[in-house]
C-alpha positions in Angstrom: 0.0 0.0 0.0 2.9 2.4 0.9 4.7 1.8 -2.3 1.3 2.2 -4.1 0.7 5.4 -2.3 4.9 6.8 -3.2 3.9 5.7 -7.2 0.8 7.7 -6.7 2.7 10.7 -5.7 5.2 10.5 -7.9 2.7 10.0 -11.2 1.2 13.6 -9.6 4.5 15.3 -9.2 5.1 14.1 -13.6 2.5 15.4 -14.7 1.3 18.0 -12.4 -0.8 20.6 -14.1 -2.8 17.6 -15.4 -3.3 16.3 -11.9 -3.9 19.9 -11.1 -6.4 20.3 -13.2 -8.2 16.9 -12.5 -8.3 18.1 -8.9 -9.9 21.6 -9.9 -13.7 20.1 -9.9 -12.9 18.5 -6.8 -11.0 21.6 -4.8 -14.0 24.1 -6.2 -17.0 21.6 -4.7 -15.3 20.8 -1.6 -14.2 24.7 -1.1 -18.1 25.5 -2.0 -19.6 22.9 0.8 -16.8 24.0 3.5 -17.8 27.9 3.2 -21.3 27.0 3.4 -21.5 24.9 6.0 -19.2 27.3 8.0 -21.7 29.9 7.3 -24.7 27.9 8.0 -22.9 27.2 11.6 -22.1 31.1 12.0 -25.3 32.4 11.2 -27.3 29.6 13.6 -25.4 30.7 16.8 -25.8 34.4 15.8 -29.9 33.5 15.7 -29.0 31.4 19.0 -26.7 34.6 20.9 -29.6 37.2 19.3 -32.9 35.6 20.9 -31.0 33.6 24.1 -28.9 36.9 24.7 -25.8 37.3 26.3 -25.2 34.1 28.2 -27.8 34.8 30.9 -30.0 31.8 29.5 -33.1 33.4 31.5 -36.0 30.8 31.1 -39.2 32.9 32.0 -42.4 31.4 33.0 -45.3 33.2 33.1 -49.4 32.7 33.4 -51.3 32.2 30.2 -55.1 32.3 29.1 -54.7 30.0 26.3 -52.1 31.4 24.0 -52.2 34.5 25.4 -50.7 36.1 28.7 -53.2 37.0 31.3 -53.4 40.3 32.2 -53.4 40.6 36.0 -54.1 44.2 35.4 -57.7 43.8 34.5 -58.6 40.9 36.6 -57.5 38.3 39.2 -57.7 34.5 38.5 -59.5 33.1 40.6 -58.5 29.7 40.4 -54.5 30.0 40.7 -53.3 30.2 44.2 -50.0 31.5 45.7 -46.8 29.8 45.0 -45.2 28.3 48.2 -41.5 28.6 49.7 -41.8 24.4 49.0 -42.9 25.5 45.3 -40.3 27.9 44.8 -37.3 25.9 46.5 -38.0 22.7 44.3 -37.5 25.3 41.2 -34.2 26.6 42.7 -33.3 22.4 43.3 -33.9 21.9 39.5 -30.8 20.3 37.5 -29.4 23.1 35.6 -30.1 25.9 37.2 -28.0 28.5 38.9 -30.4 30.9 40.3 -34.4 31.4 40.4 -36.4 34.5 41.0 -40.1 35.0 41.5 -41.4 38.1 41.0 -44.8 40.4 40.3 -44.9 42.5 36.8 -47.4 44.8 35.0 -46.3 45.8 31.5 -47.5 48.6 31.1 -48.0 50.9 34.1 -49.4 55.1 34.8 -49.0 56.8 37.0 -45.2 57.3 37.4 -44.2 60.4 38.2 -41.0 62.9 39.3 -42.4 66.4 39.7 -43.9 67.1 36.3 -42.0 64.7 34.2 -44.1 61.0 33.7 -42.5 57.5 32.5 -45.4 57.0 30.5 -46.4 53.2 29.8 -43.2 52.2 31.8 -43.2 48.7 33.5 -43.6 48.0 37.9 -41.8 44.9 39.1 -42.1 43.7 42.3 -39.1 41.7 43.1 -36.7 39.4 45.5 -33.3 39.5 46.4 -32.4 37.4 43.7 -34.0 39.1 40.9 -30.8 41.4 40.4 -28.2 38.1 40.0 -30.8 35.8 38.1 -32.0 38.6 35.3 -28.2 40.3 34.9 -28.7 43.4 36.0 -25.7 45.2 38.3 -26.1 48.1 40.3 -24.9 51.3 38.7 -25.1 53.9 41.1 -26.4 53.3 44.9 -27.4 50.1 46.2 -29.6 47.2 45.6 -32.1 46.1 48.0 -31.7 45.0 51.5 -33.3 42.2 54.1 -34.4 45.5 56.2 -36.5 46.9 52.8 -38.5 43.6 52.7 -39.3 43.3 56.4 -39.5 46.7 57.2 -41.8 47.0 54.5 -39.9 50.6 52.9 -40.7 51.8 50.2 -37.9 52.1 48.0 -37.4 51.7 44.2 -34.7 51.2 41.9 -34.5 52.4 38.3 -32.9 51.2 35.1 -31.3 53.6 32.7 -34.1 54.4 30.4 -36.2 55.8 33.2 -33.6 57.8 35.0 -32.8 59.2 31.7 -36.8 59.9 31.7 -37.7 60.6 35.4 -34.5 62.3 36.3 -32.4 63.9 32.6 -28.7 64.8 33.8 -29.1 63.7 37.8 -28.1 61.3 39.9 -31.4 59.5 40.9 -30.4 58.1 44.2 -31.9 59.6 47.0 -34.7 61.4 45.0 -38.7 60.4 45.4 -40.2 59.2 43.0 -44.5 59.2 43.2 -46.1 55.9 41.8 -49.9 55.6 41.9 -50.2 58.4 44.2 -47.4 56.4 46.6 -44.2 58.3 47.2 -40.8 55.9 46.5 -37.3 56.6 47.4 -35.0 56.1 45.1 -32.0 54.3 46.2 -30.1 53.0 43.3 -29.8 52.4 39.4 -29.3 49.2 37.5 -28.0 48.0 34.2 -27.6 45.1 32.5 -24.6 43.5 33.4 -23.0 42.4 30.0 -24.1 44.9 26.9 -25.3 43.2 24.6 -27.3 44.3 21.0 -28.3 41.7 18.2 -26.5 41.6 15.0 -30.1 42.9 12.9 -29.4 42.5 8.9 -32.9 43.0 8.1 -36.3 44.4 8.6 -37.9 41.2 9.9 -35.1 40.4 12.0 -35.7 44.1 14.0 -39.0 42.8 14.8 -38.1 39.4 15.8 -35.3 41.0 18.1 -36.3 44.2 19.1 -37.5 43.9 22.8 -37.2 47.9 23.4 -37.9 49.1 26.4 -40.3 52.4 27.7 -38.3 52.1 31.2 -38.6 49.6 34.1 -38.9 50.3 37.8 -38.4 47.8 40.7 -39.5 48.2 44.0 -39.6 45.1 47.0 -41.9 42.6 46.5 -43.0 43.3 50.0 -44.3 47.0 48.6 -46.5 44.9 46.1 -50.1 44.9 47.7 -49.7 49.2 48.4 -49.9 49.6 44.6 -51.8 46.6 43.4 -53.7 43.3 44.7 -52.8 40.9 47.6 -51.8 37.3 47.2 -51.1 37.8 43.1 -49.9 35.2 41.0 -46.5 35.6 40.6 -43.9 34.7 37.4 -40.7 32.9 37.6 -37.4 33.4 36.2 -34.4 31.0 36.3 -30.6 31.1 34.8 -29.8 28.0 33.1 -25.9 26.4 33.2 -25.9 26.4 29.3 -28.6 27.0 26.5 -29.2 23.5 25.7 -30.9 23.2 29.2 -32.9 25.5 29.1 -35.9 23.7 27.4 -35.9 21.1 30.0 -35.8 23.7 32.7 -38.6 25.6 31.3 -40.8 22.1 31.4 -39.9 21.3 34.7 -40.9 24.6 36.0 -44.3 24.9 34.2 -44.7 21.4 36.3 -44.7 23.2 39.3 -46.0 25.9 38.6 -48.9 24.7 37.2 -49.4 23.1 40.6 -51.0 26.0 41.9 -53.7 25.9 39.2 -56.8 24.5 40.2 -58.6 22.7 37.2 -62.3 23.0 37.3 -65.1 21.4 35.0 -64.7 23.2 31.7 -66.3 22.2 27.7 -63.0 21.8 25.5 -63.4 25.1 23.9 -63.2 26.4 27.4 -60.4 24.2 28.3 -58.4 26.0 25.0 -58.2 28.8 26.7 -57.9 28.2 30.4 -55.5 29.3 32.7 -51.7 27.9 33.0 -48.3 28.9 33.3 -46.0 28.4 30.6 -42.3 28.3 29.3 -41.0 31.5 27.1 -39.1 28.3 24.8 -37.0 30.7 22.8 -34.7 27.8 22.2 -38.2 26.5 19.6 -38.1 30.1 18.1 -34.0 29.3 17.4 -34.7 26.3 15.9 -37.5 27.4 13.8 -35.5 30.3 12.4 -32.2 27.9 12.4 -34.2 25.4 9.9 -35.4 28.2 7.4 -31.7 29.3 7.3 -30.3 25.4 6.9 -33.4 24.5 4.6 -32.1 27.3 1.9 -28.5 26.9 2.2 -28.5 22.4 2.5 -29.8 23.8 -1.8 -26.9 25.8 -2.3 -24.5 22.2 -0.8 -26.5 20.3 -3.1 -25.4 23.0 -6.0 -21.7 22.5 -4.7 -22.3 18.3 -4.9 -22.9 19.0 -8.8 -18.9 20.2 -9.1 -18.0 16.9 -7.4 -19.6 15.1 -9.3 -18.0 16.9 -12.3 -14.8 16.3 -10.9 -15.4 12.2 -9.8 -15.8 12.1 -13.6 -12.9 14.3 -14.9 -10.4 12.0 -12.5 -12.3 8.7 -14.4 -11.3 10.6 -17.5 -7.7 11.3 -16.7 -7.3 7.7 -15.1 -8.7 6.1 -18.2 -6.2 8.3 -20.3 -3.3 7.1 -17.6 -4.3 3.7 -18.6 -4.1 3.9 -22.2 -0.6 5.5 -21.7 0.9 3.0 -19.6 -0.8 0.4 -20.9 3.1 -1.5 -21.7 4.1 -0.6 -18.3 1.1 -3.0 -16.9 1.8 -5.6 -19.7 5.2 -5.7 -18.4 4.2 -6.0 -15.0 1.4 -8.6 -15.6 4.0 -10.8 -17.5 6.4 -10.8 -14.7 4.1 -12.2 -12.5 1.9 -9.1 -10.9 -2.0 -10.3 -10.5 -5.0 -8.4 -11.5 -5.5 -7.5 -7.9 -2.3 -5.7 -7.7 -3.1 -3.9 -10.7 -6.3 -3.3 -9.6 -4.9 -1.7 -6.0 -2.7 0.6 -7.8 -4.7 2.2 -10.3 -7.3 2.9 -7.0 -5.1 4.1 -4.8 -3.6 6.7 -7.5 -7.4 7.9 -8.0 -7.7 7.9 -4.2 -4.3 9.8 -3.3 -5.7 12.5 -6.2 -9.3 13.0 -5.2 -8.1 12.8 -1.4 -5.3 15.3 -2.1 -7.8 17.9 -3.8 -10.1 17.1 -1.0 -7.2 18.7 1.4 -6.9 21.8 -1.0 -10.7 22.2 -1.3 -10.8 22.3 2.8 -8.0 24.7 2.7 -9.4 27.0 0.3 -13.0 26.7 1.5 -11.5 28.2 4.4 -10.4 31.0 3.1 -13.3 31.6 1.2 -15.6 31.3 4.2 -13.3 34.1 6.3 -13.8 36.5 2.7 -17.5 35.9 2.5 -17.8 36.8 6.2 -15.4 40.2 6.3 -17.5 41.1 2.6 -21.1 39.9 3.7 -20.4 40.4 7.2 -21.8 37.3 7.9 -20.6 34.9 11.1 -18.9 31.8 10.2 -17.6 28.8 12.8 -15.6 26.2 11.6 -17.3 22.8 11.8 -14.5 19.9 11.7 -16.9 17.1 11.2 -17.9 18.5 8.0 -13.6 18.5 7.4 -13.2 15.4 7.9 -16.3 14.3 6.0 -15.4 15.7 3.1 -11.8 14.7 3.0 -13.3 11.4 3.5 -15.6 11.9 1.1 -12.9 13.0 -1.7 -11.2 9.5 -0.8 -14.7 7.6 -2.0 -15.7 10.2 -4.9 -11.8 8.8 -6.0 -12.2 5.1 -5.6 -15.9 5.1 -7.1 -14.9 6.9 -10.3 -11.2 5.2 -10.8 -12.9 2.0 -10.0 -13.7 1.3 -14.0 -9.8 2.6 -15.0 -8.6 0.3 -12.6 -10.5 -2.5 -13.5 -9.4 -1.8 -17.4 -5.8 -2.0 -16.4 -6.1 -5.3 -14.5 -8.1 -6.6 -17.2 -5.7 -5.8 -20.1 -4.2 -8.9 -21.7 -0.4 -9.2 -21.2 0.5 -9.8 -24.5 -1.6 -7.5 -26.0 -0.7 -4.7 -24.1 3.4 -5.3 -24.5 2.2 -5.2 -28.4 0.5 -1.9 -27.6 2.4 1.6 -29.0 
């Protein structure tokens, strides 16, 4: 086999812009399939990083009228009771998870005032100590709630950036009151998110499916809850997951416990459709659906690339066949010494295999280097996948041994005398 593989080489090295050449079809469909794969892998974690974030992995949980959310601001259900400290902790014990937070939330709150300047349609959470950590938000200026605010039941508030910007332009907030629903709040720190982070947005679709813009947010204890709004409120859940790929699992497992506070009653199925539960934000579904759209258009574009392999299986046939007819006195002189069609056979292959195999290299090479160009030009992500490497170097090997298979078999077929006859 080695000396097979040292004749192969040096047959390449004769006549190298033939070989050269023979390789092209090969080098171009390899290169193609490389660079698209390489982009295919880019652009799905950019979809992944853009909807999951910045490696908080935040699964959110959160009560639903059928497909919609409730809105606790018009009415209380009356069939979901309070979650328990037993609820909560078995959340907190789930595998995966590295912090849980319950909180309270309206969307869309009035009523927030600073002298005569309004955070109009801002958002109220009521939240725990862990709520900070678990959601990656830092502290930017004062502090973040204390055991004391919670027990002492103080009312206190703390502001993001959009509504200090809003509430207080060119102060420092901390310290300052701050009047919600008629209820005056201290002020005694700002937060931001801990790691900035904006999705890469290419297009107008993309702005929508991203954009999660925010009209201000304003935290106070969840202690402070019942002075603005209702007692004993259904509340939602937020958990950071180790990793991405948990996240899914997480999100079921807390919607299981959840859901424990929901009290079925006798409903019709139509009713049933749309009655009360908590469920799982699964972003990771919304990546996968927007992952398959991108794989579905470019596994077309690989198949395009398979074309110029095939192309190039059948140009080294070509050139092996001509290799044939131009030694065929060299394997007349061999089969009359004694060599068997096998070993014929064997040699022709491996030549075919050492040529395909050794475009396959060049192809994964170039490909590359083409995938790093289309991705400074397009300004596209790419991420090398080596499976797809070795598969096609692999793959080069068989497109080699299928196509010289009919050369080979020619040369250890040829009849000894005949071919010592042959000019």
């Amino acid at each position: 086999m080695l000396e097979n593989i040292r004749l192969s080489f040096a047959g390449i090295w004769s006549h190298k812009m033939r070989s050269f050449l023979t390789m092209l079809g090969i080098i171009i469909g390899i290169a193609s399939i490389i660079s698209i794969v390489s982009t295919i892998q880019g652009t799905n974690e950019q979809i992944k990083q853009n909807l999951v974030g910045a490696g908080n992995n935040n699964v959110d949980v959160r009560l639903y009228q059928g497909e919609s959310e409730f809105d606790l601001s018009w009415e209380q259900p009356k069939n979901v009771s309070v979650l328990s400290e037993e609820q909560k902790e078995k959340i907190r014990d789930i595998e995966g998870v590295v912090s849980a937070t319950f909180y309270n939330r309206r969307s869309w709150v009035d009523g927030i005032y600073s002298g005569n300047l309004a955070l109009g349609s801002g958002s109220m959470y009521g939240v725990d100590l862990d709520f900070l950590k678990t959601k990656g938000y830092v502290i930017q200026n004062g502090r973040n709630f204390v055991e004391e605010d919670y027990t002492g039941f103080r009312k206190v508030a703390l502001l993001d950036d959009t509504a200090v910007q809003t509430l207080f332009p060119g102060e420092n907030p901390v310290g300052k009151t701050l009047e919600i629903q008629g209820e005056p709040f201290t002020v005694v720190g700002s937060i931001q998110k801990a790691e900035s982070f904006e999705p890469v947005i290419n297009n107008l679709e993309e702005y929508h499916t991203y954009n999660q813009g925010s009209n201000g947010m304003v935290l106070i204890p969840q202690a402070d809850w019942p002075i603005l709004f209702n007692y004993d409120e259904p509340v939602e859940a937020s958990a950071m997951a180790e990793n991405t790929d948990m996240m899914t699992s997480i999100g079921k497992n807390m919607e299981d416990i959840m859901n424990q506070c929901v009290t079925a009653t006798g409903q019709s199925e139509e009713e049933s459709e749309s009655s009360i539960s908590y469920k799982a934000a699964d972003l990771l579904k919304t990546v996968r659906n927007l992952q398959q759209v991108s794989e579905n258009t470019n596994k077309q574009l690989i198949w395009i690339a398979g074309i110029s392999l095939l192309v190039g299986g059948i140009g080294v046939m070509n050139i092996m066949l001509v290799s044939v007819t131009e030694r065929t006195s060299e394997i007349g002189l061999k089969k009359a010494i004694g060599a068997r069609k096998r070993k014929i056979l064997w040699q022709f292959l491996t030549e075919a295999a050492v040529l395909t195999s050794l475009g396959g290299i060049l192809g994964v090479i170039f490909g590359l280097i083409l995938s790093q160009v289309i991705s400074q030009m397009s300004k596209t992500p790419t991420a090398i996948s080596f499976p797809s490497i070795i598969l096609s170097v692999a793959f080069s090997m068989v497109i080699g041994i299928v196509f010289g298979l009919l050369p080979s078999v020619k040369a250890a077929n040829l009849n000894p005398i005949d071919a010592l006859r042959h000019e």
